[in-house]
Z-matrix of the N, CA and C atoms (Angstrom, degrees):
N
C 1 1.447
C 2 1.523 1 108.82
N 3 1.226 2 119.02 1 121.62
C 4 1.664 3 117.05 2 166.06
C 5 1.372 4 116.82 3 -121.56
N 6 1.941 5 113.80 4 94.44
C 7 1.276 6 116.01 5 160.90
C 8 1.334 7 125.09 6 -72.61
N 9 1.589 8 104.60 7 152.99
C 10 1.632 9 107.64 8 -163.13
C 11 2.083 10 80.92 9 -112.85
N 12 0.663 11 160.45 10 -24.29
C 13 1.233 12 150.95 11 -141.25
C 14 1.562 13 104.99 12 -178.63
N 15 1.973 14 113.30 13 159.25
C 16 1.106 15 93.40 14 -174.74
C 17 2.043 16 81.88 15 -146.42
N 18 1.719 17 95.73 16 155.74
C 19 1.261 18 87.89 17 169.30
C 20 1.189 19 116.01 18 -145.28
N 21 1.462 20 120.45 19 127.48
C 22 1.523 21 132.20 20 -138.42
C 23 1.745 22 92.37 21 -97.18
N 24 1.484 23 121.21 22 152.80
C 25 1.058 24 123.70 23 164.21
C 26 1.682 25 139.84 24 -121.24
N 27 0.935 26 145.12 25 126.07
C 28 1.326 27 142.83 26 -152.25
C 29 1.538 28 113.96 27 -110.88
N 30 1.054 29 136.16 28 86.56
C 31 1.691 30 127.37 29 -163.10
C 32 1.752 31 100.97 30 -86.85
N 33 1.534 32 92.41 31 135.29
C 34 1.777 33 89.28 32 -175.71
C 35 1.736 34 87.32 33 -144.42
N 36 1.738 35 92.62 34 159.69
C 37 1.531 36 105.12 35 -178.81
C 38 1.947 37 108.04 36 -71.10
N 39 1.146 38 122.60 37 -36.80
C 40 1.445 39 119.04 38 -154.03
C 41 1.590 40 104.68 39 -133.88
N 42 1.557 41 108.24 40 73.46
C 43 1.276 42 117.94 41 175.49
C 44 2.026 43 130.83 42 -18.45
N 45 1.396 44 79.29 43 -48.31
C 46 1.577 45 87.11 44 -174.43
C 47 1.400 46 103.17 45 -70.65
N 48 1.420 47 128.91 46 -66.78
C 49 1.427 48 146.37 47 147.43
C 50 1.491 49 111.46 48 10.32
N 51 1.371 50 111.14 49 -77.14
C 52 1.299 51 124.80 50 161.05
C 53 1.544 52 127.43 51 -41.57
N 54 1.110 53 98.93 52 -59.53
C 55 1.514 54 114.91 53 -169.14
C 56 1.882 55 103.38 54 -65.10
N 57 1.808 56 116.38 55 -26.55
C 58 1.266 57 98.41 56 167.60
C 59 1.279 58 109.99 57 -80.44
N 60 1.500 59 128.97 58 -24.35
C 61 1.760 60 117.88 59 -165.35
C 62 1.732 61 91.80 60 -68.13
N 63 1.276 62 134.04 61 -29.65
C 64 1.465 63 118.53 62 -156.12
C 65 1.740 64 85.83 63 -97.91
N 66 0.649 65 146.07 64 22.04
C 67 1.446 66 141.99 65 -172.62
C 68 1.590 67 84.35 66 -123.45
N 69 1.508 68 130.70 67 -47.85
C 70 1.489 69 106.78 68 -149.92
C 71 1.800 70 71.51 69 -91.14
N 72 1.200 71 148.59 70 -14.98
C 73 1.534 72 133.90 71 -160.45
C 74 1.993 73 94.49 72 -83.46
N 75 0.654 74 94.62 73 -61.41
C 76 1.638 75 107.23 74 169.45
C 77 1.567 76 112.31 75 -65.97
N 78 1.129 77 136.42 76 -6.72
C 79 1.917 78 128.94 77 175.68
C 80 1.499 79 87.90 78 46.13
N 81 1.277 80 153.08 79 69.53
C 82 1.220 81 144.59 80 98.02
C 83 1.444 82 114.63 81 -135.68
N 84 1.359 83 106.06 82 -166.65
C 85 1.623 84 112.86 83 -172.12
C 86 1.400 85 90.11 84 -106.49
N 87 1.389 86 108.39 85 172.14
C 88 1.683 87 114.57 86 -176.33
C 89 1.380 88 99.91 87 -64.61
N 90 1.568 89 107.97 88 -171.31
C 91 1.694 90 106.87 89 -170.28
C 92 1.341 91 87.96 90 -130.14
N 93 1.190 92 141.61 91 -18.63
C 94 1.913 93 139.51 92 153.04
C 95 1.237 94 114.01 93 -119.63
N 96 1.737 95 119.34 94 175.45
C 97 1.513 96 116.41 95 173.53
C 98 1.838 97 74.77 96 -169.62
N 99 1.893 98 103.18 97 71.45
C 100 1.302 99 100.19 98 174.62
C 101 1.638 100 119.84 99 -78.63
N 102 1.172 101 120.07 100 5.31
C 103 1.596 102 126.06 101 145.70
C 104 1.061 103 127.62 102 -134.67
N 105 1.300 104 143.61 103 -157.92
C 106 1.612 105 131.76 104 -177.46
C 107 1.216 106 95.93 105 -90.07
N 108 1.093 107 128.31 106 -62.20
C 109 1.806 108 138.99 107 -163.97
C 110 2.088 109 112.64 108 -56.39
N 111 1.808 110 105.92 109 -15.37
C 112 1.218 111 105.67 110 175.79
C 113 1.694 112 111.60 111 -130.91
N 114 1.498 113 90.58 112 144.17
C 115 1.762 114 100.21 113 168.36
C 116 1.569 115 93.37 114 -126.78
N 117 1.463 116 104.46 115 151.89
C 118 1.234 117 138.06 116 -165.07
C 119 1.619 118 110.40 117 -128.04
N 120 1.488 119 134.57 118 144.40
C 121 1.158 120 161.52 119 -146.04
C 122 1.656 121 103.07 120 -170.03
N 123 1.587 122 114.93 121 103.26
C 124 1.379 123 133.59 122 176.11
C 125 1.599 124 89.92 123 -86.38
N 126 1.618 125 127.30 124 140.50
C 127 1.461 126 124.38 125 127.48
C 128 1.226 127 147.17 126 -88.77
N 129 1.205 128 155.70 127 116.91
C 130 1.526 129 163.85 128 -148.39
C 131 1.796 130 100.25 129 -62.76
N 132 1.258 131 129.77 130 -26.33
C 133 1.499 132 127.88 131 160.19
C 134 1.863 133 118.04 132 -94.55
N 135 1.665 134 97.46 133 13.41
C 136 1.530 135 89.81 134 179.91
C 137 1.658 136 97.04 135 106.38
N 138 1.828 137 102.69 136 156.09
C 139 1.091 138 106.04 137 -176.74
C 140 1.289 139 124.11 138 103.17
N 141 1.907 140 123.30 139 156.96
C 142 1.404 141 100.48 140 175.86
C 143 1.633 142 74.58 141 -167.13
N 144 1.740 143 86.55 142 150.28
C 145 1.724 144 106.04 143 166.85
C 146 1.424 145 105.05 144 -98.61
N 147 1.280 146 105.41 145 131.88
C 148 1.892 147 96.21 146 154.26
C 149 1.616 148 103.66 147 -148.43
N 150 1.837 149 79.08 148 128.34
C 151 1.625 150 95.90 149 -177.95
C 152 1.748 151 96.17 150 -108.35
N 153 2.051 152 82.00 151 134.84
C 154 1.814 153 89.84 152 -170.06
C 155 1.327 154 99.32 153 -131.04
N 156 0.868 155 117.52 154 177.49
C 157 2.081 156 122.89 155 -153.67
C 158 1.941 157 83.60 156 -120.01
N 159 1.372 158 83.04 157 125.02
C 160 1.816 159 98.58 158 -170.94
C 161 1.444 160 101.22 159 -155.82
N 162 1.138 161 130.51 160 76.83
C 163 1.304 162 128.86 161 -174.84
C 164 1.584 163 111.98 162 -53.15
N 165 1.178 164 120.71 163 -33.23
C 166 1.411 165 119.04 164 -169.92
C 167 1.464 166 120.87 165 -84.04
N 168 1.433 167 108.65 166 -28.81
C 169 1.241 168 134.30 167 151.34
C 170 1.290 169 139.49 168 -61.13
N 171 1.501 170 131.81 169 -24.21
C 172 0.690 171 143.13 170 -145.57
C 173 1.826 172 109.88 171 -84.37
N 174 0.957 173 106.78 172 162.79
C 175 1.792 174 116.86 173 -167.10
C 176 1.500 175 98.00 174 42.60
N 177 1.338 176 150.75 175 60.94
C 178 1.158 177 140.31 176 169.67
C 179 1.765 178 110.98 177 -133.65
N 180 1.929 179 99.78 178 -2.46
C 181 1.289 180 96.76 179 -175.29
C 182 1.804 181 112.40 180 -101.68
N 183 1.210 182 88.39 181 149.39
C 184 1.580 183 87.81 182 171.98
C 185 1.571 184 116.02 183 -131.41
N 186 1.287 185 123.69 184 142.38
C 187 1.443 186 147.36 185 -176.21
C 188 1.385 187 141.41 186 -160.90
N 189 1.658 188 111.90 187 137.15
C 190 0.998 189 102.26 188 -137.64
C 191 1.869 190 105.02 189 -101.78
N 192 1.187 191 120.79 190 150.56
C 193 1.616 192 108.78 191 -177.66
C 194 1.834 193 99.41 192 -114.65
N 195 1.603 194 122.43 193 103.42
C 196 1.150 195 118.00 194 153.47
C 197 1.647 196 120.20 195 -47.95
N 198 1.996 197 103.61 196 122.21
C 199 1.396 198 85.54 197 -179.49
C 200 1.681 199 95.38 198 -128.08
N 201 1.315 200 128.47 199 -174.58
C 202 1.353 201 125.74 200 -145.99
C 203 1.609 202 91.24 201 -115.38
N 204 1.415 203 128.43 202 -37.09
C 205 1.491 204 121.64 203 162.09
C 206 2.104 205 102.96 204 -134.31
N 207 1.341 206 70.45 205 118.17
C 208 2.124 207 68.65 206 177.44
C 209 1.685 208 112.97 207 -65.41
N 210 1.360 209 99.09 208 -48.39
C 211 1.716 210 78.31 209 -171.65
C 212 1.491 211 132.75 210 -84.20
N 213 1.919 212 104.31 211 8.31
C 214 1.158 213 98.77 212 138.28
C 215 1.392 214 138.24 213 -46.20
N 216 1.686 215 111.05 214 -65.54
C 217 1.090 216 144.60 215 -175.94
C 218 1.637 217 91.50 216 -36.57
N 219 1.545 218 107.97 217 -76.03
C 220 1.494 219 129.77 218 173.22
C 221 1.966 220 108.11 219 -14.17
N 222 1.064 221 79.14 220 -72.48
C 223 2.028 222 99.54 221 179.51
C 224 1.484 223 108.73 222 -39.81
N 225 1.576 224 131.17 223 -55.44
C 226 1.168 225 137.37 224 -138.20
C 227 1.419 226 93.18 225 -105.94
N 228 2.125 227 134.11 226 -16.56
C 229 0.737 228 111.80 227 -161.40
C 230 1.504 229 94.21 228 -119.54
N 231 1.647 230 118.29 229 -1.12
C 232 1.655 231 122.77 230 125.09
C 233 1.306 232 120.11 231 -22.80
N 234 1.770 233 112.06 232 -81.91
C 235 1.320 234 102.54 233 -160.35
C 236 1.516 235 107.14 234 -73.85
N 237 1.282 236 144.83 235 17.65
C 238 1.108 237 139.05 236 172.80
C 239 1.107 238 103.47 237 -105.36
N 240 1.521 239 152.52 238 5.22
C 241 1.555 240 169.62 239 164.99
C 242 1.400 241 119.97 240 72.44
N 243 1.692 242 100.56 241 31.54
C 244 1.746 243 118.96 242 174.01
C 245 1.743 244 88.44 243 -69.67
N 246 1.287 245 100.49 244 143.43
C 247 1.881 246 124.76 245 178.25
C 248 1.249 247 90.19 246 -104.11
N 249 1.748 248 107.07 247 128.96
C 250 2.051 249 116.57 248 -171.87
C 251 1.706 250 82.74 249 -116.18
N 252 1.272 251 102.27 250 130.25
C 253 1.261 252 110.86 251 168.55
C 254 1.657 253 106.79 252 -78.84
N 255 1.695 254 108.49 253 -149.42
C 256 1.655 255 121.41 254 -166.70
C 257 2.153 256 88.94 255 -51.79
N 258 1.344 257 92.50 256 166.24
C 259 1.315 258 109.25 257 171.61
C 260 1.918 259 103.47 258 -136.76
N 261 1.123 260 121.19 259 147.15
C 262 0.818 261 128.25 260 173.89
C 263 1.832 262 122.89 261 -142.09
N 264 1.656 263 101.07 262 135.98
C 265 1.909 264 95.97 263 -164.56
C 266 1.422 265 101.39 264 -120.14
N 267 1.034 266 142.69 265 108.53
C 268 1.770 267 150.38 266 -159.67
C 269 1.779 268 96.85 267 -114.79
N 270 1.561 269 105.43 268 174.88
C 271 1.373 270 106.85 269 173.83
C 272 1.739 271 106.48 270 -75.19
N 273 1.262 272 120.80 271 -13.26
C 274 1.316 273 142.39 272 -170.40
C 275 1.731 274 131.03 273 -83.58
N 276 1.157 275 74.61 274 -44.87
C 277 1.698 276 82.72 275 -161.50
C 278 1.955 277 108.29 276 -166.41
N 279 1.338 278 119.04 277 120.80
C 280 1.611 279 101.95 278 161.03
C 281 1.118 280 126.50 279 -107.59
N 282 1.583 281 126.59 280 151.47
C 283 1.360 282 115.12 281 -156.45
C 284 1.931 283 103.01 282 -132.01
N 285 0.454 284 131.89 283 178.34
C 286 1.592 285 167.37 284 120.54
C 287 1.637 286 166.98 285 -114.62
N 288 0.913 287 129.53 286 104.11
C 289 1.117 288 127.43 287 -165.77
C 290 1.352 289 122.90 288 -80.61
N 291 1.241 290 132.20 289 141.59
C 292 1.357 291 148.48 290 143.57
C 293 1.375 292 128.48 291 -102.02
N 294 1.192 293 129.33 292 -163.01
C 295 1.557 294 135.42 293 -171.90
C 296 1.829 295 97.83 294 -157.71
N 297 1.306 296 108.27 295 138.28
C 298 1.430 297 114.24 296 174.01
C 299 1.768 298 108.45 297 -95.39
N 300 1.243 299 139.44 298 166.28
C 301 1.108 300 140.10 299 -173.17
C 302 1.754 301 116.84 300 -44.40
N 303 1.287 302 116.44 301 -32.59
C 304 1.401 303 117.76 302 165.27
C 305 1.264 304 129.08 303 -108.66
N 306 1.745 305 95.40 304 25.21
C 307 1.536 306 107.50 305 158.39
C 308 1.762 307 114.92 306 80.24
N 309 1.374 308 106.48 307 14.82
C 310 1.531 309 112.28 308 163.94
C 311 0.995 310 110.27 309 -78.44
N 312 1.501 311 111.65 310 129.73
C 313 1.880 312 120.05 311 165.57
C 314 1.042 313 114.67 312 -58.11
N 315 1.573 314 99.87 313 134.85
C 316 1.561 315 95.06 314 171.72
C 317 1.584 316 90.79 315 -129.64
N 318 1.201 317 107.44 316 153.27
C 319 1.837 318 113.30 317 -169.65
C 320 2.033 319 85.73 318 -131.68
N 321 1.817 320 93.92 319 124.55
C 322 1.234 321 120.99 320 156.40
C 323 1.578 322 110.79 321 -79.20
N 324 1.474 323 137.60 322 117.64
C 325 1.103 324 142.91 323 162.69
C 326 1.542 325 130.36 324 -107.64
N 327 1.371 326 113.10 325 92.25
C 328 1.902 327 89.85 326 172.20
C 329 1.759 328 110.34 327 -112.08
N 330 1.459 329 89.75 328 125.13
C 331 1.811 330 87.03 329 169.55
C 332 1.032 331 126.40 330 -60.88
N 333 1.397 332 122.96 331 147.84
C 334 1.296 333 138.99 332 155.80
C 335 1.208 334 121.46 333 -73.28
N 336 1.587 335 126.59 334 -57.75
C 337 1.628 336 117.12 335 -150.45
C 338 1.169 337 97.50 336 -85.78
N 339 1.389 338 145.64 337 -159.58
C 340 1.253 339 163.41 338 145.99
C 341 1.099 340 136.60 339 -58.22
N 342 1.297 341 157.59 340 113.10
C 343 1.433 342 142.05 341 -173.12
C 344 1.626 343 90.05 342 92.06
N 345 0.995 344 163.88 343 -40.82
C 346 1.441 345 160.70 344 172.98
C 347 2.256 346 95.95 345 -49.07
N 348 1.254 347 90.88 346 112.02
C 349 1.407 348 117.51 347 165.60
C 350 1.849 349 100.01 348 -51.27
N 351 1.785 350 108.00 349 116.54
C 352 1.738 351 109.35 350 171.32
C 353 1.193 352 94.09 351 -115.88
């Protein structure tokens, strides 16, 4: 199998609901909403979010957002009054966690070593 791209999915109870927390977490609006039940988030290094209305599913997904300095990220999503769960600092990679409104993990990652994909 050779994938060129990957696109992660997030199942939440209240589409709209959702779709503003990842809009105000990200400072834009999605970049599709190719059906009613999904919004979509393109990234500029590849990649795509899509949060889809799955009641049964919902808060059970987890995904991860490579970011280029975390405690920026960390700082800005302070003053916006996002709650950062455990943090963790390895020779590798440091991470953090949050939760989106129906309680899906979402893991902040920025690498450290070299050759590690950010």
């Amino acid at each position: 199998m050779t994938v060129s791209n990957v696109l992660a999915g997030v199942a939440v109870k209240n589409l709209n609901a959702s779709t503003q927390w990842y809009e105000w977490i990200f400072k834009r609006p999605a970049d599709t909403r190719p059906m009613p039940e999904v919004a979509e988030w393109h990234f500029p290094e590849g990649g795509w979010l899509q949060v889809f209305r799955d009641e049964k599913r919902a808060g059970s997904s987890s995904v991860t957002f490579a970011v280029q300095n975390l405690e920026d990220e960390l700082q800005g999503l302070r003053v916006q009054g996002v709650t950062i769960g455990k943090t963790t600092d390895t020779d590798m990679v440091k991470t953090a966690l949050l939760a989106d409104p129906d309680g899906n993990q979402i893991v902040l990652a920025q690498a450290k070593a070299s050759g590690i994909a950010s």
